[in-house]
Backbone and ligand atoms as CSV (ligand in chain L), in Angstrom:
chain,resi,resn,atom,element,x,y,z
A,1,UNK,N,N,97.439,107.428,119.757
A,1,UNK,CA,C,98.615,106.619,120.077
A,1,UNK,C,C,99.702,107.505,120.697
A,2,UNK,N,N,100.498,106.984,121.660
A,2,UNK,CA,C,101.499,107.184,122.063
A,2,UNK,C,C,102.673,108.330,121.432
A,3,UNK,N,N,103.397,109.272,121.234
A,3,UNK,CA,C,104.612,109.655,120.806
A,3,UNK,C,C,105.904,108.960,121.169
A,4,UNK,N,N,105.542,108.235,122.690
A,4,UNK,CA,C,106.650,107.861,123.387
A,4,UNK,C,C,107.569,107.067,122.440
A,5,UNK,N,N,107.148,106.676,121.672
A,5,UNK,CA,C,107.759,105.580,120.682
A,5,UNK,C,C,108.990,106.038,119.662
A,6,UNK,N,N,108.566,107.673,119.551
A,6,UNK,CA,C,109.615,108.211,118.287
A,6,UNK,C,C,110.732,109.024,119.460
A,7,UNK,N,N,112.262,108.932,119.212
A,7,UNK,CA,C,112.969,109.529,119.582
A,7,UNK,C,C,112.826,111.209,119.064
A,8,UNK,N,N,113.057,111.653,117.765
A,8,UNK,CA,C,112.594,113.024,117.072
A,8,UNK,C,C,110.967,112.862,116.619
A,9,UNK,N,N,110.482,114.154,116.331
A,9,UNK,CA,C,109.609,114.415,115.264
A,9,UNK,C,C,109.795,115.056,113.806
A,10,UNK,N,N,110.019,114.764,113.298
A,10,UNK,CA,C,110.967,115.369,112.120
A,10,UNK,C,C,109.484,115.805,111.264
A,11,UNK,N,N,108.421,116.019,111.209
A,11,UNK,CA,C,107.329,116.681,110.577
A,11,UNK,C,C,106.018,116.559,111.055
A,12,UNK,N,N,105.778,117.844,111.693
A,12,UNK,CA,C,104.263,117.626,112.910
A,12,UNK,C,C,102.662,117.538,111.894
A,13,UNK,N,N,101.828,117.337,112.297
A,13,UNK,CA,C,101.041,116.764,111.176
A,13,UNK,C,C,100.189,118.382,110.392
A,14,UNK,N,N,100.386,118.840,111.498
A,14,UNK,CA,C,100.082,120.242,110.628
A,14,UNK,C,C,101.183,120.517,109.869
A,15,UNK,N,N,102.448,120.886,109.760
A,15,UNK,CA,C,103.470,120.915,108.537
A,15,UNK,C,C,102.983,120.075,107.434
A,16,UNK,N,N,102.767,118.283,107.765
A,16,UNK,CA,C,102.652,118.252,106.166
A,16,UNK,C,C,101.051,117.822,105.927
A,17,UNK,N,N,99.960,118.322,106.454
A,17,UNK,CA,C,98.969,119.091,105.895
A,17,UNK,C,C,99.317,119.965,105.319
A,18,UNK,N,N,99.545,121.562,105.733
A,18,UNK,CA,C,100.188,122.028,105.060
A,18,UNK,C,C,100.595,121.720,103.517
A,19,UNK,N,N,101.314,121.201,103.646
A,19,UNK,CA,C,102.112,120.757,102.281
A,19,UNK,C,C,101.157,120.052,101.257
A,20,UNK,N,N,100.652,118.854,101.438
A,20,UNK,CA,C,99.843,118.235,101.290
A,20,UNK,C,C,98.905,119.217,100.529
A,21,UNK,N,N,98.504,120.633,101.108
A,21,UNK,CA,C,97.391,121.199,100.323
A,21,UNK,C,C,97.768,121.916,99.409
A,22,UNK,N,N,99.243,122.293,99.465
A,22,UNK,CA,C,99.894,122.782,98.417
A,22,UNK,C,C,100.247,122.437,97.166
A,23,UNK,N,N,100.619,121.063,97.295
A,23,UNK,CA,C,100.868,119.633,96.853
A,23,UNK,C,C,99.312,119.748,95.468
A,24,UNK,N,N,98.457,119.844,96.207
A,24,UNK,CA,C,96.809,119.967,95.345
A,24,UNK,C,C,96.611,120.722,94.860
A,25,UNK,N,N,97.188,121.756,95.331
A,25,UNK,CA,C,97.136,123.139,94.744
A,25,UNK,C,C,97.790,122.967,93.190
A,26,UNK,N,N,98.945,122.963,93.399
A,26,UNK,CA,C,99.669,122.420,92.065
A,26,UNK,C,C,99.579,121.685,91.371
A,27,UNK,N,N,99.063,120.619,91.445
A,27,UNK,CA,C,98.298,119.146,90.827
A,27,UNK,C,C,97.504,119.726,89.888
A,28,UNK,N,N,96.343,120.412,90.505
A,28,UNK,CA,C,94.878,120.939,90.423
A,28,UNK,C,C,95.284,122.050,88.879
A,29,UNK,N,N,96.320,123.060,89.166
A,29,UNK,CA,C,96.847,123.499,87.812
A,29,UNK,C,C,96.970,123.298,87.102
A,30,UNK,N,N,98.348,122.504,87.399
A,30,UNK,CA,C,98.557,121.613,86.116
A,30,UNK,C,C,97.812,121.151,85.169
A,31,UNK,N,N,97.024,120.141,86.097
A,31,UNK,CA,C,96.211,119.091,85.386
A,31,UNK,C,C,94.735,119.399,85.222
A,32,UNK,N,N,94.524,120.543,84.950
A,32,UNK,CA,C,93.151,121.618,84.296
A,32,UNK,C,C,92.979,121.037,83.364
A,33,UNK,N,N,91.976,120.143,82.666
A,33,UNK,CA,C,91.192,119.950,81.800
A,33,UNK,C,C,92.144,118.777,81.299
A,34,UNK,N,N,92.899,118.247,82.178
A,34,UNK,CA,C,93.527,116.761,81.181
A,34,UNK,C,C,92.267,115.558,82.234
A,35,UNK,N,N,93.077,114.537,81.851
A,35,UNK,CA,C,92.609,112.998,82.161
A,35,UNK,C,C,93.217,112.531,83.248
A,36,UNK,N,N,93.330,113.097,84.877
A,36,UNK,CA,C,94.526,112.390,85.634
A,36,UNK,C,C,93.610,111.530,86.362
A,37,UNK,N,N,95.109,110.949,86.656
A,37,UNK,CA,C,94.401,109.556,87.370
A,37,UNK,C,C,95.822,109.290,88.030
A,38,UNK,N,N,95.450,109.530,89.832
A,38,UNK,CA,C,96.560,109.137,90.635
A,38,UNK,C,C,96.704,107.567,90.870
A,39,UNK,N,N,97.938,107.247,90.664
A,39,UNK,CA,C,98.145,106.182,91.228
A,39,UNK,C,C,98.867,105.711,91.994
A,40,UNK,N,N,98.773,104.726,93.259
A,40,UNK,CA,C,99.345,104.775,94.177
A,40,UNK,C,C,99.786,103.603,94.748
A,41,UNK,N,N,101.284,103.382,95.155
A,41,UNK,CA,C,101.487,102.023,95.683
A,41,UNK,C,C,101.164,101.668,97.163
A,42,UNK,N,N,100.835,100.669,97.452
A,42,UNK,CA,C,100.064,100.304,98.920
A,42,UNK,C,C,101.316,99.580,99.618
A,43,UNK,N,N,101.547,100.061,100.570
A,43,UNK,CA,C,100.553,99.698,101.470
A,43,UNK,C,C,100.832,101.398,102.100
A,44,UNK,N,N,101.853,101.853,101.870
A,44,UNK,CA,C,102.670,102.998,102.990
A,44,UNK,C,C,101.780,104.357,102.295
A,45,UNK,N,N,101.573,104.815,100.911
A,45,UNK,CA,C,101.423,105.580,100.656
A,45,UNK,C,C,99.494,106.005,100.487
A,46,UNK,N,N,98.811,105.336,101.085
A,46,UNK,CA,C,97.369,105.259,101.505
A,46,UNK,C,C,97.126,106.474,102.338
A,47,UNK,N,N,97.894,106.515,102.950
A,47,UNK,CA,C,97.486,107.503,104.447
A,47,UNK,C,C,97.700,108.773,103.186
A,48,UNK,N,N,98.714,109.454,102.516
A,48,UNK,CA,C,99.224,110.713,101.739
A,48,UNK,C,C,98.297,110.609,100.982
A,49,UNK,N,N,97.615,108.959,100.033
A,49,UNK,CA,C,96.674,109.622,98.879
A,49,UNK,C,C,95.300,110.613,99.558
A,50,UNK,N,N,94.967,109.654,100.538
A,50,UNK,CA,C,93.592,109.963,100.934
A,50,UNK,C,C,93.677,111.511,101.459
A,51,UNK,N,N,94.699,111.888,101.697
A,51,UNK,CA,C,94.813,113.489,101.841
A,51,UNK,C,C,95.157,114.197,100.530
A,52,UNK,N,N,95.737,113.712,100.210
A,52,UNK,CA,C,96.128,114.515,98.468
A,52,UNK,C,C,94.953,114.352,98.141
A,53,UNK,N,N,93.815,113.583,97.440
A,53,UNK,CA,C,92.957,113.436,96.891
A,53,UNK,C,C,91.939,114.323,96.621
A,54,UNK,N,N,92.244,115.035,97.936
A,54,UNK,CA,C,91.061,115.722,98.868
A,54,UNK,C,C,91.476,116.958,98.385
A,55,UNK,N,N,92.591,117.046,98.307
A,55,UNK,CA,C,93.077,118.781,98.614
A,55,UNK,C,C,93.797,119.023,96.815
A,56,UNK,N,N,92.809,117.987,95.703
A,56,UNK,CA,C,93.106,118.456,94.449
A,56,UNK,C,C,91.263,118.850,93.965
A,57,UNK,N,N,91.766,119.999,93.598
A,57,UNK,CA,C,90.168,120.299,93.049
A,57,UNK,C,C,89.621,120.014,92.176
A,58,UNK,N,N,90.273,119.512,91.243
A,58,UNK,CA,C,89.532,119.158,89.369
A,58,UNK,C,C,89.439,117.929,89.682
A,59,UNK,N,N,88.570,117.725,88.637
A,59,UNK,CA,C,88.093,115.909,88.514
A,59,UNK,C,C,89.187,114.498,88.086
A,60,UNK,N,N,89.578,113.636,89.108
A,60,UNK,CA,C,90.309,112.547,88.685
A,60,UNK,C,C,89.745,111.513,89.150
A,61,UNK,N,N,90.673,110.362,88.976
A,61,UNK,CA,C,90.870,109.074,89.627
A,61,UNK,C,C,91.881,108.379,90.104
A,62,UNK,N,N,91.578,107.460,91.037
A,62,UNK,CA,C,92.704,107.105,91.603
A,62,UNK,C,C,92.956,105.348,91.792
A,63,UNK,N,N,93.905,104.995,91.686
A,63,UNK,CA,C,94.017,103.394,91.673
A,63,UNK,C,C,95.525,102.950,92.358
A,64,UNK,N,N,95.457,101.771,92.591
A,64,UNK,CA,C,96.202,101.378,93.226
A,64,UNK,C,C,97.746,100.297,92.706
A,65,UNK,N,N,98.611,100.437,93.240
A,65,UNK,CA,C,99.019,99.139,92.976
A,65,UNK,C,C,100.045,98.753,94.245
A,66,UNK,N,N,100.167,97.076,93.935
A,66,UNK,CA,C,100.712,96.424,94.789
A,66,UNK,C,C,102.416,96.254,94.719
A,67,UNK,N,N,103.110,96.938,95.605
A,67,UNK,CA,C,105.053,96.798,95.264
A,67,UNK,C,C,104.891,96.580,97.096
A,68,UNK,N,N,105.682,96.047,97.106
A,68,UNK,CA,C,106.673,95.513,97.936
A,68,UNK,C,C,108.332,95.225,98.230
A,69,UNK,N,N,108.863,95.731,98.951
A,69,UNK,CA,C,110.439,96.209,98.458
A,69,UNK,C,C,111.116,95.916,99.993
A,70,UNK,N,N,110.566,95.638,101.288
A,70,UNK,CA,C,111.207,96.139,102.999
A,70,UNK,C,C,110.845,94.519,103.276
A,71,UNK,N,N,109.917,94.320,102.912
A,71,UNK,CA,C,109.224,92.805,103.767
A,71,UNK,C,C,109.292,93.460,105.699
A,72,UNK,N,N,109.581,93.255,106.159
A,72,UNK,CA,C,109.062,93.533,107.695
A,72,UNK,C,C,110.393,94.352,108.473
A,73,UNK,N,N,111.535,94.236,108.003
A,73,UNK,CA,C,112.154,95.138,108.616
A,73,UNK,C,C,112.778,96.679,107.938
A,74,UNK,N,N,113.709,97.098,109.002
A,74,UNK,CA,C,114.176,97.935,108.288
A,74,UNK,C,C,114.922,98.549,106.933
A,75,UNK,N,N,115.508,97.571,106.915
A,75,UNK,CA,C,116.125,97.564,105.540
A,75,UNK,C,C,116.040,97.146,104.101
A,76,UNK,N,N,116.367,97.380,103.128
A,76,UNK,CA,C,115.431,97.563,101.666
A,76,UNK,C,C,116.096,95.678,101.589
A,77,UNK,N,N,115.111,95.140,100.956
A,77,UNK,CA,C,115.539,93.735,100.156
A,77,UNK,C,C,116.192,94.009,99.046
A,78,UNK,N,N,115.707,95.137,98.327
A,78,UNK,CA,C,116.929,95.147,97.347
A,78,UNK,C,C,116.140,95.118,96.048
A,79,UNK,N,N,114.974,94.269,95.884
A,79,UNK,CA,C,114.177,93.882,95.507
A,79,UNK,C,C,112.617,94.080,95.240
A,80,UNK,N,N,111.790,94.789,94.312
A,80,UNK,CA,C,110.672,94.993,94.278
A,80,UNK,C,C,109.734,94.261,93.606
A,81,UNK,N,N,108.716,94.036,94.401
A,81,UNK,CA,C,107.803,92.498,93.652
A,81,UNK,C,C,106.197,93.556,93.610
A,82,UNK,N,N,105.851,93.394,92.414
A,82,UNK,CA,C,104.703,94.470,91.969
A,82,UNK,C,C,103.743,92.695,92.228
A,83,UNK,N,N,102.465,93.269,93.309
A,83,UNK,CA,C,101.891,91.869,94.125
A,83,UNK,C,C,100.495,92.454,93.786
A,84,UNK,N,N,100.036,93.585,92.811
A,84,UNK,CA,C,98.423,93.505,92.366
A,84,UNK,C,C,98.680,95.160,91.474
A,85,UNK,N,N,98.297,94.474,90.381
A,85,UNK,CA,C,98.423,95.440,89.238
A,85,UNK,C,C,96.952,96.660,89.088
A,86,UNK,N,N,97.369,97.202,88.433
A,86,UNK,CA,C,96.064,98.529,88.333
A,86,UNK,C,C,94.683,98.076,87.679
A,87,UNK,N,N,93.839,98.417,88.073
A,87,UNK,CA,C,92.190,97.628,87.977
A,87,UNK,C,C,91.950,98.721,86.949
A,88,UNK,N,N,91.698,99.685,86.604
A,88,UNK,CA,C,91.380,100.993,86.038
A,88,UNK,C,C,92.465,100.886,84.508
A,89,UNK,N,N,91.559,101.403,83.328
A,89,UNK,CA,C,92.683,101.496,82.177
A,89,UNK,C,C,93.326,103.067,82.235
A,90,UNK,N,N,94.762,102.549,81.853
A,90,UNK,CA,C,95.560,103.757,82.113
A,90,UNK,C,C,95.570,104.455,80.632
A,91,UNK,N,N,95.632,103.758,79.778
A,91,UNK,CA,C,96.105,104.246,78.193
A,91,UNK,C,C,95.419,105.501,78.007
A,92,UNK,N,N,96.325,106.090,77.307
A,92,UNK,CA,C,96.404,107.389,77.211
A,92,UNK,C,C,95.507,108.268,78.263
A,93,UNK,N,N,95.494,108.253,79.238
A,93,UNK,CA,C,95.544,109.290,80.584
A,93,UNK,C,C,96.748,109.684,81.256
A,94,UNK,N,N,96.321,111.088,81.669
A,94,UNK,CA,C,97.748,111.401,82.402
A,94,UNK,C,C,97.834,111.263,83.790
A,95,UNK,N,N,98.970,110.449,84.252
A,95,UNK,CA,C,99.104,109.673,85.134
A,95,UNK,C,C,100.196,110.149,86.301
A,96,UNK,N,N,99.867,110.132,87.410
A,96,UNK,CA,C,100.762,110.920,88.592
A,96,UNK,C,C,100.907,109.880,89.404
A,97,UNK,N,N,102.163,109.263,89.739
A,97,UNK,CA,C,102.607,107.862,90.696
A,97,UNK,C,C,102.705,109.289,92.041
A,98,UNK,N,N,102.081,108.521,92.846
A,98,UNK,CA,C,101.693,108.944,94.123
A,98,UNK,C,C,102.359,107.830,95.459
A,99,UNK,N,N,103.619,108.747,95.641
A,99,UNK,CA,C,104.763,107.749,97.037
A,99,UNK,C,C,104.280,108.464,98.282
A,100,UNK,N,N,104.906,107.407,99.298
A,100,UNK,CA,C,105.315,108.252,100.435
A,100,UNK,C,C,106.114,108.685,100.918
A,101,UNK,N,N,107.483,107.821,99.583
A,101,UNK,CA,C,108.748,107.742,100.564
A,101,UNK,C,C,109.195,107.806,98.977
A,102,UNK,N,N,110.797,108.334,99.051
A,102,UNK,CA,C,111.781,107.779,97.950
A,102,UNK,C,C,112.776,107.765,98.627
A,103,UNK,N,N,113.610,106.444,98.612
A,103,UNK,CA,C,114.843,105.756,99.492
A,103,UNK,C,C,115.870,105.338,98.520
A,104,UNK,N,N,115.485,104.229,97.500
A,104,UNK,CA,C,116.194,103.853,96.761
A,104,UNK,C,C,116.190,104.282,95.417
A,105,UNK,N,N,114.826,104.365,95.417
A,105,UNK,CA,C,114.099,104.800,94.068
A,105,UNK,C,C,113.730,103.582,93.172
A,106,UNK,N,N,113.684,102.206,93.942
A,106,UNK,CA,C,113.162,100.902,92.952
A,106,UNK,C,C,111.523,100.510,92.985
A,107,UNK,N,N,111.047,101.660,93.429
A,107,UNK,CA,C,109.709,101.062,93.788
A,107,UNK,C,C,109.032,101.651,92.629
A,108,UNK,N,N,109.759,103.491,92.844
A,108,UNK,CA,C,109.415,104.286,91.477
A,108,UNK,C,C,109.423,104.226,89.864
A,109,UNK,N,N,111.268,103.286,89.533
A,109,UNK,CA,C,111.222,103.025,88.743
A,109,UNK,C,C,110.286,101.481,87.797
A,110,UNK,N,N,110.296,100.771,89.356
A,110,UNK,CA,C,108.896,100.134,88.771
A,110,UNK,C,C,107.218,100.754,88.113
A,111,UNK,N,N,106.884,101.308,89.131
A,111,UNK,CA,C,105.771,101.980,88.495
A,111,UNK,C,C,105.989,102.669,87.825
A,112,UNK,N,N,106.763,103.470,87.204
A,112,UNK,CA,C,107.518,104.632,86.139
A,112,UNK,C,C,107.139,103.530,84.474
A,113,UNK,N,N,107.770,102.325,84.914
A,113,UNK,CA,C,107.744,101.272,83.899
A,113,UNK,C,C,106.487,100.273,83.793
A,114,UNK,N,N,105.678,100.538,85.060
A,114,UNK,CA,C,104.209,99.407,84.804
A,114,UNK,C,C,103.118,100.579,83.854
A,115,UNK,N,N,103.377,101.666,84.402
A,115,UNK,CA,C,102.692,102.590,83.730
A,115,UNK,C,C,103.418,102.859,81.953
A,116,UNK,N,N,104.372,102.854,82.023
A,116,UNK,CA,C,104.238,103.334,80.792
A,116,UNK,C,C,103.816,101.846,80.107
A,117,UNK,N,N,104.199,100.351,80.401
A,117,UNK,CA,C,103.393,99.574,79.604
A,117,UNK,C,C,101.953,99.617,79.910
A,118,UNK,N,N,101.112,100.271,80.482
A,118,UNK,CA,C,100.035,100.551,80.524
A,118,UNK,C,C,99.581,101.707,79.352
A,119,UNK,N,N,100.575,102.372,78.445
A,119,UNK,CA,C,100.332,103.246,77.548
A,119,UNK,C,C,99.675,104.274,78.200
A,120,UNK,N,N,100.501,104.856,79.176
A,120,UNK,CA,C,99.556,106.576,79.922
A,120,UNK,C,C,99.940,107.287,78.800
A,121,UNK,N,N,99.343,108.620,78.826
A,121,UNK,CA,C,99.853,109.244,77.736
A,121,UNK,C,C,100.858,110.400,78.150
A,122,UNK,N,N,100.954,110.673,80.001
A,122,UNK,CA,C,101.606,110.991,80.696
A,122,UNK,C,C,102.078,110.683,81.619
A,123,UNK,N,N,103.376,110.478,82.669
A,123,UNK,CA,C,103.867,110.059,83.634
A,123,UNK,C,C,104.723,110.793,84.351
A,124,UNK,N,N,103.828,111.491,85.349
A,124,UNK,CA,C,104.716,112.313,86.408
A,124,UNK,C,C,104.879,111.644,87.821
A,125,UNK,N,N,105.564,112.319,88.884
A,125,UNK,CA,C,105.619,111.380,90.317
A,125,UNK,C,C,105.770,112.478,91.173
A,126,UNK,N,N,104.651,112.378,92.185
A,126,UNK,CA,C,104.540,112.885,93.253
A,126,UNK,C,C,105.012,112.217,94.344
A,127,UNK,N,N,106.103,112.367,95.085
A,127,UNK,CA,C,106.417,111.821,96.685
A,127,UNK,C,C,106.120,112.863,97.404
A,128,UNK,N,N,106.326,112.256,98.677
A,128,UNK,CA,C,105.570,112.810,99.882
A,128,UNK,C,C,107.393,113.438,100.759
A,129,UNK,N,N,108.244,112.006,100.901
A,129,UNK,CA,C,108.983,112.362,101.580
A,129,UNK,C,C,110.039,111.642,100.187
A,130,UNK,N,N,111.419,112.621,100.433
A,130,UNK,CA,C,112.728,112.200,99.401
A,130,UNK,C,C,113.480,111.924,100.910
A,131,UNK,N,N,114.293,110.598,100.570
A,131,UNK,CA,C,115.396,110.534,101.371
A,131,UNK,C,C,116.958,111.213,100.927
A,132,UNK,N,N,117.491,112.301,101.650
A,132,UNK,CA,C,118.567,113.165,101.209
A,132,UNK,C,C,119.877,112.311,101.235
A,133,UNK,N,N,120.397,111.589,100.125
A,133,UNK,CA,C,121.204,110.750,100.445
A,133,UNK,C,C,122.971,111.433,100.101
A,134,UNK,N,N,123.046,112.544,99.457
A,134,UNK,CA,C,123.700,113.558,99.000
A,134,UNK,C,C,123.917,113.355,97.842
A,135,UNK,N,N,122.645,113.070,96.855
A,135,UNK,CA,C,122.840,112.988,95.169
A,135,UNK,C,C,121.368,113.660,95.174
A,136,UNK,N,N,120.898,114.425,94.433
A,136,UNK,CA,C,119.760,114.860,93.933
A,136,UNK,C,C,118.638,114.161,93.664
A,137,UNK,N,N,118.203,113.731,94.272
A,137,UNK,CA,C,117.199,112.342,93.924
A,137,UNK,C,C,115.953,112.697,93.030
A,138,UNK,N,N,115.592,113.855,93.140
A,138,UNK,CA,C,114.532,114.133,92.132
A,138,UNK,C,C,114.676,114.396,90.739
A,139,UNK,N,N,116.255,114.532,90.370
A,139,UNK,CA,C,116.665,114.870,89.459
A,139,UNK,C,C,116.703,113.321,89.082
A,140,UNK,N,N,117.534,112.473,89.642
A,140,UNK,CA,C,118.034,111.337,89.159
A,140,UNK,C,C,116.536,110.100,89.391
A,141,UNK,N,N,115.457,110.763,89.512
A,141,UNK,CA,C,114.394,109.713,89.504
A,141,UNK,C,C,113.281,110.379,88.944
A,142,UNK,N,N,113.693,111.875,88.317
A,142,UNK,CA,C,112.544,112.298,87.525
A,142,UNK,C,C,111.412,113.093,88.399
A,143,UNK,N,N,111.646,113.333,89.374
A,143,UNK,CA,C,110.272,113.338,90.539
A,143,UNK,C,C,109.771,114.686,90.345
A,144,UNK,N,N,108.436,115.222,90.306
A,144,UNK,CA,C,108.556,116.514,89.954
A,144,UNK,C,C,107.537,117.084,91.328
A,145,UNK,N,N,107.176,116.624,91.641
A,145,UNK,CA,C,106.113,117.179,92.960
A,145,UNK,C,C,106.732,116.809,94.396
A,146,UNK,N,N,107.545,117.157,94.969
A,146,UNK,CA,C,108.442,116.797,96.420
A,146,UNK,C,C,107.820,117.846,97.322
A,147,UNK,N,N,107.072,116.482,98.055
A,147,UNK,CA,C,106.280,117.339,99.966
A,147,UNK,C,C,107.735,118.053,100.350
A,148,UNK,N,N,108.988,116.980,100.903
A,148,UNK,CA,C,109.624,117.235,101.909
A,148,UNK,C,C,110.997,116.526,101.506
A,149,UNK,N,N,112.288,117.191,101.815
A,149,UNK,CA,C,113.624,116.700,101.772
A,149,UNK,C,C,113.743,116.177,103.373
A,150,UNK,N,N,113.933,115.022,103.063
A,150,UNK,CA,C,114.081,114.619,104.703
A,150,UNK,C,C,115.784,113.766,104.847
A,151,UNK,N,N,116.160,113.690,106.022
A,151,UNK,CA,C,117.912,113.367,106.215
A,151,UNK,C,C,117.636,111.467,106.247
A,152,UNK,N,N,118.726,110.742,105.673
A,152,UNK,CA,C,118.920,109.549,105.610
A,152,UNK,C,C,118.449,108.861,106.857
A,153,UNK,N,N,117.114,108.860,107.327
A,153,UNK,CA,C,117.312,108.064,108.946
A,153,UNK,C,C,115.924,107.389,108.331
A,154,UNK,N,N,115.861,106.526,109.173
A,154,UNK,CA,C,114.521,105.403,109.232
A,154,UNK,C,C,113.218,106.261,109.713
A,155,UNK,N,N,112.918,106.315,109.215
A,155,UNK,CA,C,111.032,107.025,109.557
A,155,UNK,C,C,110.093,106.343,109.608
A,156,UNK,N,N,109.258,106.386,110.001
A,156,UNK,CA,C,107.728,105.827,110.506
A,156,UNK,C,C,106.428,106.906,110.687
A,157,UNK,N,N,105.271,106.833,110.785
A,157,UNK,CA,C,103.875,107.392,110.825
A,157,UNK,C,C,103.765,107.741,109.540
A,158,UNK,N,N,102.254,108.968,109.514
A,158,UNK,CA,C,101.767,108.800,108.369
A,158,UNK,C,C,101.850,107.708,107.491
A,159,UNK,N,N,101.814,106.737,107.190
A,159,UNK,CA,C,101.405,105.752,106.718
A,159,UNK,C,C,102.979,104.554,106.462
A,160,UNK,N,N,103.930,105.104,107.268
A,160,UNK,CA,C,105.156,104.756,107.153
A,160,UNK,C,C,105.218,103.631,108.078
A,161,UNK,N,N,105.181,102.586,108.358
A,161,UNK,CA,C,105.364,101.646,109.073
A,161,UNK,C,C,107.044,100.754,109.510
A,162,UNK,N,N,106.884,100.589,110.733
A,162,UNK,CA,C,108.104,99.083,111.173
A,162,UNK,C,C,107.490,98.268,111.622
A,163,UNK,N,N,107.468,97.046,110.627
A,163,UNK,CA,C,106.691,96.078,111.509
A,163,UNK,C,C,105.413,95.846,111.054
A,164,UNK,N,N,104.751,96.835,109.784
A,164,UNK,CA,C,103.369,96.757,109.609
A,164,UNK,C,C,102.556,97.819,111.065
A,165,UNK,N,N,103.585,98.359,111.919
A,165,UNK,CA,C,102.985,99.131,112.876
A,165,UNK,C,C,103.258,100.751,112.600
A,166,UNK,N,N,102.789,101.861,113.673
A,166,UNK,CA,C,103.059,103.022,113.871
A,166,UNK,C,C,102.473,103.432,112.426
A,167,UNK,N,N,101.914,102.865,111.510
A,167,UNK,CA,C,101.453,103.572,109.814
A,167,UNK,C,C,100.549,104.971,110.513
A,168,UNK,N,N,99.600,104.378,111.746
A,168,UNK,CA,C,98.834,105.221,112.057
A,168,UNK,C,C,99.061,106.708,112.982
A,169,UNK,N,N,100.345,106.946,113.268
A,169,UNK,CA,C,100.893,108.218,113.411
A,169,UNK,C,C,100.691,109.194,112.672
A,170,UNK,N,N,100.053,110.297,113.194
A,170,UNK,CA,C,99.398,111.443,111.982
A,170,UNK,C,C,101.192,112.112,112.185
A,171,UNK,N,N,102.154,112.427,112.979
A,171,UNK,CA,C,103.284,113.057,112.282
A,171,UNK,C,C,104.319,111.952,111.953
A,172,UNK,N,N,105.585,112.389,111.123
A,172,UNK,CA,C,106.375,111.487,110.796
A,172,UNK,C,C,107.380,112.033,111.877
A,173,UNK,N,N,108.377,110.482,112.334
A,173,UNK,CA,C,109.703,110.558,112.950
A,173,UNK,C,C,110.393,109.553,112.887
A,174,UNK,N,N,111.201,109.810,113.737
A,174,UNK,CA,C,112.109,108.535,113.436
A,174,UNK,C,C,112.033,107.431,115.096
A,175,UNK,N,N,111.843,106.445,114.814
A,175,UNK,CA,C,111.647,105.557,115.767
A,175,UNK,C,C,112.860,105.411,116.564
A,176,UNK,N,N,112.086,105.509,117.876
A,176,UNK,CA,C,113.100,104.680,118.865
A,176,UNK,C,C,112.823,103.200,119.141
A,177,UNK,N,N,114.010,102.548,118.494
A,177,UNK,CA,C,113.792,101.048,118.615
A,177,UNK,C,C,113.858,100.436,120.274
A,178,UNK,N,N,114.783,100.741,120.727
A,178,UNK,CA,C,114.202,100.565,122.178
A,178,UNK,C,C,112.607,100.312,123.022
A,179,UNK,N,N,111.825,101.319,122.516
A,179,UNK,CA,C,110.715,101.427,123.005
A,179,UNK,C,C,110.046,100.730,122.104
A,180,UNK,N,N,109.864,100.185,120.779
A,180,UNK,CA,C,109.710,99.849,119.837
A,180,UNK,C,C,109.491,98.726,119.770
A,181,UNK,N,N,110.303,97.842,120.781
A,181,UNK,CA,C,110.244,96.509,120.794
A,181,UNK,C,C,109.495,95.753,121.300
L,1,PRP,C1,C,108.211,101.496,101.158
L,1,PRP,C2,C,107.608,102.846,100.838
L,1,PRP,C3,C,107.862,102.994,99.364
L,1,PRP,C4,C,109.144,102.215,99.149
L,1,PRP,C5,C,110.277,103.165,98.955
L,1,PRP,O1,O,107.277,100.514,100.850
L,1,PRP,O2,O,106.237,102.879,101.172
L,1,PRP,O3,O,106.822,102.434,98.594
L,1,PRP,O4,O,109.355,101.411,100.309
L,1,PRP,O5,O,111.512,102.503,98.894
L,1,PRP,P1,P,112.479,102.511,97.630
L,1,PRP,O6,O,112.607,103.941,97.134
L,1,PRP,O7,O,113.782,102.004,98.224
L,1,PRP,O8,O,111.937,101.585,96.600
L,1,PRP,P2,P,107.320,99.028,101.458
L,1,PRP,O9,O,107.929,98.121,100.440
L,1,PRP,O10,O,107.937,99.076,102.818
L,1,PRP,O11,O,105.820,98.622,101.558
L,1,PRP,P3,P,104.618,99.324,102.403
L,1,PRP,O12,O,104.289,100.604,101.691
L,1,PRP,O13,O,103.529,98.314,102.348
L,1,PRP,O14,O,105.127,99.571,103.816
């Protein structure tokens, strides 16, 4: 596909490969001889699991769930509607919420809270990208595995979509709506 579409590139896909394997690297430590089991909300953060997955070496699993929070444009509804719950039992396994994005932080504190009524016996959170809004967001959402500090702007690729489009961009940037349209 095209680049013509993004005004910047704000992370080329080798950078967050890169990261991404680092990301596993640390996972893979940690979680030496426990029970993990990534879990991940759909639709945006698909493209990051299927690379994280890869680049953790010890034995897990991974499952999904359904949040919804943008509906089709840019801006947050405000609102998060959890639209297909986890197939896999979580109770007492240790459990890593797997984002692509943290903006508001309502998507997180949902799954933060579907999981623990799922009885994990642990709950950590891996994002991919933090939005830098000038408050500490990993502090104030608990996050302990952060790919990338990225600046308050609208992003797209890697699995980041406008529109349900551009998810399939292997780097992230920020869209030019102009061309966009
Ligand atoms: C996006 C993104 C995160 C969430 C982050 O999902 O993938 O899951 O918003 O926003 P928050 O921190 O403000 O809650 P979206 O609802 O757009 O669904 P999608 O992944 O299917 O694109």
């Amino acid at each position: 596909m095209s680049l013509s579409v993004l005004k910047e590139i704000l992370l080329t896909e080798e950078r967050i490969l890169g990261r991404v394997a680092e990301l596993g690297e640390e996972i893979s430590r940690d979680y030496a001889g426990r029970d993990l089991v990534l879990v991940t909300v759909l639709k945006g953060s698909v493209v990051f699991l299927s690379d994280l997955t890869r680049a953790i070496a010890i034995p897990h699993s991974f499952d999904f769930v359904g949040a919804s929070s943008y509906g089709a444009g840019a801006e947050s509804a405000g609102k998060v509607r959890i639209t297909h719950d986890v197939s896999i039992d979580l109770a007492g396994r240790d459990v890593v919420l797997v984002e692509d994005i943290c903006d508001t932080g309502r998507t997180l504190e949902t799954l933060t809270n579907l999981a623990a009524l799922h009885r994990a016996r642990s709950i950590e959170i891996c994002v991919l990208l933090v939005k830098d809004r000038g408050r500490p967001r990993e502090k104030e959402h608990g996050i302990r595995y952060v790919g990338f500090h990225i600046p308050d702007v609208f992003v797209v690729g890697y699995g980041l979509d406008y529109g349900e489009r551009y998810r399939n961009l292997r780097c992230v940037g920020v869209l030019d709506m102009e061309s966009a349209r």
